[in-house]
N, C-alpha and C positions, 0 to 999 in steps of 0.2 A: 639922308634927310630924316629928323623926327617923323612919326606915325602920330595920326591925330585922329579920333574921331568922335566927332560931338551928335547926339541926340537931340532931337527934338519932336515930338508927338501934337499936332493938333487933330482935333473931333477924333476920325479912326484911321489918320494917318500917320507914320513916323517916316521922322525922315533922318538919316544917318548920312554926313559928311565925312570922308574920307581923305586925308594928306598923306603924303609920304609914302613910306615903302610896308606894305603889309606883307609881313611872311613870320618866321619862326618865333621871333624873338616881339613881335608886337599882334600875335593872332588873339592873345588874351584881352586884348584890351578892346578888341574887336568882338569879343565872343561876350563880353559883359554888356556894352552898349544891347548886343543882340538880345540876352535873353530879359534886358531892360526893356526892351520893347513888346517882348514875345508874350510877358505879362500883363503888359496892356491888352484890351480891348480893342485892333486894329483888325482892319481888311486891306490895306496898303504897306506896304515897306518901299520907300524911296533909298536909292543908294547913291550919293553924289560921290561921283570920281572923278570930276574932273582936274583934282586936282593929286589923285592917286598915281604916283610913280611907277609903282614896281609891285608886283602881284607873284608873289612865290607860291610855289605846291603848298606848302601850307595855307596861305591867305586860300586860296583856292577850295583847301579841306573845308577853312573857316566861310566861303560861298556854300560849297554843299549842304555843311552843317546848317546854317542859316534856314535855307530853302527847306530841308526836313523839321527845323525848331517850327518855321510860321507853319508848317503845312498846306495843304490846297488850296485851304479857304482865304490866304494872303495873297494878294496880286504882289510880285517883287519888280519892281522898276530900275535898272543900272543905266545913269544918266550919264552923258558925257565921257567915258571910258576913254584913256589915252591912248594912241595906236599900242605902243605894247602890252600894256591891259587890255584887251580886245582881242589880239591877238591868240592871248594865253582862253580868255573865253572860246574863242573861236574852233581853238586846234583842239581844245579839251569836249567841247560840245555844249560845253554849260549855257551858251547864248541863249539854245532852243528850251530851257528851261524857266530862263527870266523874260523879260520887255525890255528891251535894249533900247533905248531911248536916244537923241542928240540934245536935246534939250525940255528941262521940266516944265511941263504949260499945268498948272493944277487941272485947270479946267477941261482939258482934254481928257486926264487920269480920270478924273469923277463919271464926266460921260463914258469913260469905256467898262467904268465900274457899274454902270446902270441899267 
């Protein structure tokens, strides 16, 4: 399956949609939406997967990376995560890093940012 992922930024949040299978051959296309965001003025990063297949060591490198581009001061959100996406968060540890989420409520995200 093609690798998709589209941006979108309102006030100081961005939110990045996610299709397909992220790994070697599509982590760039991942890594530009990011540091598209990283220049903005954000305290949020939303990451929707629910509709993300397939999460290789790479797509993984390109989580890490992410998580050090926003730094502390971004709360990171992974919404929806497919069983085998989750799993690869799971076994690697990265879960305890983000907010692992079932479903995006804005309003929930804003109160926990307050």
């Amino acid at each position: 399956m093609t690798f998709n992922a589209t941006l979108e930024i309102i006030d100081n949040i961005a939110q990045i949609s996610l299709s397909g299978e992220l790994d070697a051959s599509t982590a760039l296309i991942f890594q530009e939406k990011i540091g598209a965001a990283a220049a903005q003025d954000i305290n949020t990063l939303i990451l929707m997967m629910k509709e993300l297949e397939y999460l290789s060591s790479a797509g993984l490198r390109m989580l890490i990376f992410t998580k050090q581009k926003m730094g502390p001061g971004v709360a990171i959100y992974v919404v929806s995560p497919q069983e085998m996406v989750m799993d690869t968060l799971e076994k690697t540890g990265f879960h305890h890093s983000v907010n692992v989420i079932d479903e995006y409520d804005a309003a929930k995200i804003a109160s926990a940012l307050s």
